[in-house]
N, C-alpha and C positions, 0 to 999 in steps of 0.2 A: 504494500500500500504506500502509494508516496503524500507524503502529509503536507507537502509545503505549494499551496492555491498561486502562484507565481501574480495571478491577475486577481488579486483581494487589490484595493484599492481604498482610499478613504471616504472617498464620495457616499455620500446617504446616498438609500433609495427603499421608495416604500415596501413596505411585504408585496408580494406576490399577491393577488386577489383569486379567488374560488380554488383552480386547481395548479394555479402556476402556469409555469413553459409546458410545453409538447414533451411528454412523457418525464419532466420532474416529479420526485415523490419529498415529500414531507414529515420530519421524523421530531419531534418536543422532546426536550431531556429539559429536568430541572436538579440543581446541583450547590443549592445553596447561593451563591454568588452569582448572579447571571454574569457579570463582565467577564471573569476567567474561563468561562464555557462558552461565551461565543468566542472570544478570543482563540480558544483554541479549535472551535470548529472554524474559525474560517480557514486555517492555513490549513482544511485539509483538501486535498485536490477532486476534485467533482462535486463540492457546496457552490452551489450557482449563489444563495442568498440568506440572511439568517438577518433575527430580529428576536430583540431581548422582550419580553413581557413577561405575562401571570396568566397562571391557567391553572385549574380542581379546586376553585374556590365556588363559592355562594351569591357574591355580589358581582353584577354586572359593570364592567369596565370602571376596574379597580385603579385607583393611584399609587403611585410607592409608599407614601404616608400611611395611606391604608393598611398596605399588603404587609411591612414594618411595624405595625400594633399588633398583627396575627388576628385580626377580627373580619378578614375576609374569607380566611382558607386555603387563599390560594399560593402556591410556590414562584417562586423566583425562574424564570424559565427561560430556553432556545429555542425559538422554531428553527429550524433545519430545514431548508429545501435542497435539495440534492439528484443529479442526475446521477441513476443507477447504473449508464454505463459507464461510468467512472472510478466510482463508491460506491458500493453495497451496504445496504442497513446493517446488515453483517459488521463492515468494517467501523463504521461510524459505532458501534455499540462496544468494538475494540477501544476506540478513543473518548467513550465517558468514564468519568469516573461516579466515585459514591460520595460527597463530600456533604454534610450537613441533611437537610432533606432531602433525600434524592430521589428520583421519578423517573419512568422511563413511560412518556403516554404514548402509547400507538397508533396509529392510524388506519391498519386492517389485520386482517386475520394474521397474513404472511408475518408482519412486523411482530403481532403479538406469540406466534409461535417462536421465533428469530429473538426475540427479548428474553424470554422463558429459557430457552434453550443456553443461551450465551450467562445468564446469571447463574444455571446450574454448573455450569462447565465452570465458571468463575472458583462458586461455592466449592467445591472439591480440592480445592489451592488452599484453603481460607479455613483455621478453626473456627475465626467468629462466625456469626449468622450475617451475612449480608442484608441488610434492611432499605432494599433501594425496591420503592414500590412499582409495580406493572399494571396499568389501567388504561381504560379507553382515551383516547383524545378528548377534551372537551373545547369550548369556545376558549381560543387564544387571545389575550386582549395585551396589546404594543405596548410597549411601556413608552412615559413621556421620551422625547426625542433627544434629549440631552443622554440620556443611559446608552441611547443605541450606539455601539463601539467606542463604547465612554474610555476604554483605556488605551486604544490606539490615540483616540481624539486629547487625551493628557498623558502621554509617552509614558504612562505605564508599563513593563514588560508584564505585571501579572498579578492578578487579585490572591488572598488568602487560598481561594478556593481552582486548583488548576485540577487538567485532567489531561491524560494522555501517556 
């Protein structure tokens, strides 16, 4: 797998709307820190686009203020768009880690068998219990525009929270 995206660039750009590009798939990991989880998902090569927000919470289109009281529910999250002939959900699940609350939400069958499977194989290495939860996708909601590649945008190399 080669992990370094050569064309990540700093220019914003919105999420993706409904399904994305022609044959992109969609993968949410939340990991504690959103900044060090996109951070690392962009340098990996086949991420067309990624956008830090909150998602498996209660209240609809959450603020960080909010989400930082823990009175919405929801995690700290990546959406991941990624072209699979590039990256395999496979590899991108190589490259999360468990840090803090960790989540791996799916978006279809394949993803959720491919999640399941890659956490057992994990588990087998590992005395402790791996506590990184596996659930459906739910509504993604962007986080303000300031967070999106908030550590490239302040020459951060990398939040508390890295993965890979």
């Amino acid at each position: 797998m080669r992990l370094r995206n050569r064309n990540a660039t700093l220019a914003s750009a919105p999420p993706f709307k409904g399904d994305g590009p022609d044959g992109a798939e969609r993968a949410t990991f939340a990991a504690g820190c959103f900044w060090g989880v996109e951070a690392a998902f962009r340098q990996v090569h086949g991420v067309l686009q990624t956008a830090v927000g909150y998602t498996g919470g209660h209240v609809p289109d959450p603020s960080y203020g909010q989400v930082g009281r823990h009175r919405t529910g929801h995690a700290e999250a990546v959406e991941v768009w990624f072209d699979p002939a590039q990256v395999s959900y496979a590899e991108l699940l190589e490259v999360f880690g468990s840090q803090y609350r960790s989540a791996i939400f799916y978006h279809n069958a394949g993803q959720q068998e491919a999640a399941i499977a890659s956490l057992d194989a994990e588990q087998q290495s590992r005395k402790r219990q791996i506590v990184t939860q596996i659930t459906p996708a739910s509504a993604f909601y962007r986080a303000e525009e300031y967070h999106q590649r908030y550590l490239e945008k302040h020459g951060h190399p990398a939040c508390a929270a890295t993965i890979g």
